[in-house]
C-alpha positions in Angstrom: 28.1 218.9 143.9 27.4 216.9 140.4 27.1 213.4 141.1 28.9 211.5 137.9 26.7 208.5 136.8 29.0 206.9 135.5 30.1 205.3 138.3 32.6 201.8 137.9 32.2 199.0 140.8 33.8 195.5 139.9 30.2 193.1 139.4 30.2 189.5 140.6 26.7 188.3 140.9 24.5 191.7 140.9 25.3 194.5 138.7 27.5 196.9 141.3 27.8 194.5 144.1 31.7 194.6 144.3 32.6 191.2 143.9 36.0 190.2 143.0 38.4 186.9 142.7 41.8 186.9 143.7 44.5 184.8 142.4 48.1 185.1 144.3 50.6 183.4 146.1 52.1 183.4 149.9 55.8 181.9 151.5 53.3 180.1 154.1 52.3 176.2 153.8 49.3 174.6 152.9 46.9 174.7 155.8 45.1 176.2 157.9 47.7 178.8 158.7 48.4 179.5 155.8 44.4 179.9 154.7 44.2 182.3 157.4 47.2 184.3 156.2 45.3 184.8 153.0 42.1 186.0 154.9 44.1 188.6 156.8 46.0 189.9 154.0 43.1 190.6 151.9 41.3 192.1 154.8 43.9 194.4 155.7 43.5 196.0 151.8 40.4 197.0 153.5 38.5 194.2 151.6 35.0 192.8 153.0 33.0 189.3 152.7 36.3 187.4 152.5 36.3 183.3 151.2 39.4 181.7 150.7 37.8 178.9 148.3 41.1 177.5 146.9 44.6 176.8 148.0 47.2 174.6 146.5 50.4 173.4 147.6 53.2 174.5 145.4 55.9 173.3 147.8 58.9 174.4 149.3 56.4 176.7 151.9 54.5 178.2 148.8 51.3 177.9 148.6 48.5 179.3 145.6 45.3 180.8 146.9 41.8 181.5 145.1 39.8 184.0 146.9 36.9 185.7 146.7 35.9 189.3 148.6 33.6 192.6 148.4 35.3 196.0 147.7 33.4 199.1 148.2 35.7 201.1 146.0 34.5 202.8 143.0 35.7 205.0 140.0 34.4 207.9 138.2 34.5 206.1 134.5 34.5 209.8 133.1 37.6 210.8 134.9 39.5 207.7 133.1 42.4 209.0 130.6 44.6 206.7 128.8 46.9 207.0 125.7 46.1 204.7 122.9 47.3 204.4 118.6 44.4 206.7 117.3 45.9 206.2 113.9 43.0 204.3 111.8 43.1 201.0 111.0 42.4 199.4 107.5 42.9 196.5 106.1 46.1 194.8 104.0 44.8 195.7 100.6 44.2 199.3 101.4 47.0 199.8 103.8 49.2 198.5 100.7 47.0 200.8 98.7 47.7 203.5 100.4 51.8 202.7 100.9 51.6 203.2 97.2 49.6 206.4 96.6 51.2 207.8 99.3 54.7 206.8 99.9 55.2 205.3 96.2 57.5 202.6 97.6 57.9 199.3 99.7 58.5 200.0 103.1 61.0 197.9 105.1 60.7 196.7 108.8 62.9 194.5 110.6 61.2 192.8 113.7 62.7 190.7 116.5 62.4 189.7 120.2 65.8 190.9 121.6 67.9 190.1 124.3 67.2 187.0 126.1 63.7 186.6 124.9 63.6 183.6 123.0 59.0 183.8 122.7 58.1 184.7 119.1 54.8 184.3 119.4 54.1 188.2 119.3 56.5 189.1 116.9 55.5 186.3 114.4 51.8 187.3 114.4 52.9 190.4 113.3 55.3 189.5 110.6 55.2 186.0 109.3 52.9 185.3 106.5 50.0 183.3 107.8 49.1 185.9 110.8 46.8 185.5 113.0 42.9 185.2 113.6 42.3 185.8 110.1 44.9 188.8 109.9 47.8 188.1 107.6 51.2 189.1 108.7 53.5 191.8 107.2 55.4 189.4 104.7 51.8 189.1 103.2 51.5 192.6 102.2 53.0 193.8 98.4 54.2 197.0 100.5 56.1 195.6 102.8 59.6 194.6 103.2 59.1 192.6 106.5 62.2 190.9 107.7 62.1 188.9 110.8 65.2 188.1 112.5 63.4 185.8 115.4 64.3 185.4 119.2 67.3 185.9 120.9 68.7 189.4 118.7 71.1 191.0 120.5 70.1 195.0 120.4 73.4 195.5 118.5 72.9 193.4 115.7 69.1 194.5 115.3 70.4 197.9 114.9 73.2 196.8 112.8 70.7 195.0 110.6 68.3 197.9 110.3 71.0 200.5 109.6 72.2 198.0 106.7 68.5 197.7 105.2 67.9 201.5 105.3 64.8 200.3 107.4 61.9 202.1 107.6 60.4 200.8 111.6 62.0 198.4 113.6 59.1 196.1 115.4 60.4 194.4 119.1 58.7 192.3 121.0 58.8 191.5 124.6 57.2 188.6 126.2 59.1 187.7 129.3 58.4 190.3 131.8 59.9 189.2 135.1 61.8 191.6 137.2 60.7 194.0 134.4 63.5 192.9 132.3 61.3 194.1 129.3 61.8 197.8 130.4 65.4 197.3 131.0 65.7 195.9 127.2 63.8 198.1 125.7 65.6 201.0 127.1 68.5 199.6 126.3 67.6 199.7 122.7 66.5 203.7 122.5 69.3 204.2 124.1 71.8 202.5 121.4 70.0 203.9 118.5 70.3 207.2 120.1 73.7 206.9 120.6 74.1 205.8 116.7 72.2 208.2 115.7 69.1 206.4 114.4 66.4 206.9 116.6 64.7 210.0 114.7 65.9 207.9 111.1 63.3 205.2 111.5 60.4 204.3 113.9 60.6 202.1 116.6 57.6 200.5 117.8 57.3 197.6 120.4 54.7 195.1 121.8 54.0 192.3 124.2 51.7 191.5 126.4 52.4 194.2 128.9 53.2 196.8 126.7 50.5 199.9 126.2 51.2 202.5 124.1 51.5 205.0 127.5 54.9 202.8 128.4 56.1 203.3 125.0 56.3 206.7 124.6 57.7 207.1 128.3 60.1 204.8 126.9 61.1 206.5 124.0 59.1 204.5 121.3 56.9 205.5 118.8 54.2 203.5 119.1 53.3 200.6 121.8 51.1 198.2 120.8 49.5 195.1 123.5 47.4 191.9 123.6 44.7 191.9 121.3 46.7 194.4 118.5 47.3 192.5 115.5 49.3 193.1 112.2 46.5 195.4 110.8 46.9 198.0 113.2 50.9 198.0 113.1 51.1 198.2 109.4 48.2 201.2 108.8 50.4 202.9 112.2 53.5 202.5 110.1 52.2 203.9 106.9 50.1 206.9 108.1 52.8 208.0 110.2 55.5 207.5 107.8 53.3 209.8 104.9 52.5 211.9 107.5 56.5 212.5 108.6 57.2 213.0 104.8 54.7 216.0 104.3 56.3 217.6 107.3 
């Protein structure tokens, strides 16, 4: 049988030596008992070498643990798969460039966190002006028709609002996560604009901090983009798709 060398092991103080930290919480107090209840957890997930370094009281019979342990499980790197935006990814002026000589018009996007998320900080980094880390935002661009509605949009009225603008891609962004109540929006959403009948009119991209562009197309999206994407890559996505839907 071929041995694959390239072989994944989590590395801690020696290349390979399984080493891992833990972070999580238990409904157990703040002692000894509770230390121990951390120990047997872990070792029950078949984990070896087991220190419980840190524990902090977060009251109410919570407590926070730090831990450290030794896995001996390992992956086969070349057996790894995963769905990513393989679109390329240039730069303002040639992505407006290329709008131009391509699609000979501005393109228009409305963005906006919806439903109860009231965090903009993903959505603005993508649309507002200054950017971020030395990426300007899609109201920068000459191509670009970016209109950003903010926190708080109901799915409705973004839907309402890009059927009025004749838009182009709607951009939503999902920060809060709990309960996976950024998979209950976000379905939501497809779900009106299918029933409207604008899902195959315009794109529909979304981001957040646990969004990959895997969840996105399972949810129906076009495009998911997560932590570290910036407006670059959204913009060139939008434009090479769009030219490529037109010569279709």
């Amino acid at each position: 049988m071929k041995i694959s060398k390239n072989i994944i092991r989590p590395y801690g103080d020696t290349a390979n030596d399984g080493k891992m930290q833990f972070s999580f919480s238990l409904p157990v107090p703040a002692s000894e008992y509770g230390k121990e209840a951390a120990r047997l957890l872990l070792k029950q997930m078949g984990l070896q070498d087991i220190e419980v370094c840190g524990m902090r009281d977060l009251h109410e019979g919570f407590t926070h643990f730090i831990a450290y342990a030794t896995t001996t499980v390992s992956i086969d790197g070349s057996r790894i798969r995963v769905k990513v935006v393989e679109t390329p990814v240039m730069d303002m002026a040639a992505t407006d460039e290329y709008i131009s000589q391509h699609i000979g018009r501005p393109l228009t996007v409305i963005g906006a966190c919806i439903e109860s998320d009231a965090h903009t900080v993903g959505i603005d980094a993508i649309m507002n002006m200054k950017g971020y880390n030395h990426r300007y935002g899609l109201e920068r661009y000459r191509m670009f028709n970016a209109i950003n509605l903010g926190a708080q949009v109901p799915s409705e009225t973004l839907l309402a609002r890009a059927r009025c603008e004749n838009a182009d891609a709607i951009l939503v962004s999902q920060v809060v996560t709990q309960k996976n109540i950024h998979i209950k929006n976000l379905t939501h959403l497809i779900e009106l604009a299918e029933a409207e009948g604008l899902r195959g009119k315009m794109l529909f991209i979304c981001g957040g901090p646990r969004i990959t562009h895997e969840l996105a197309i399972e949810l129906g999206y076009d495009a998911g983009f997560g932590t570290g994407s910036y407006a670059t890559d959204v913009a060139s996505f939008i434009a090479i798709t769009i030219d490529e839907r037109i010569e279709n």
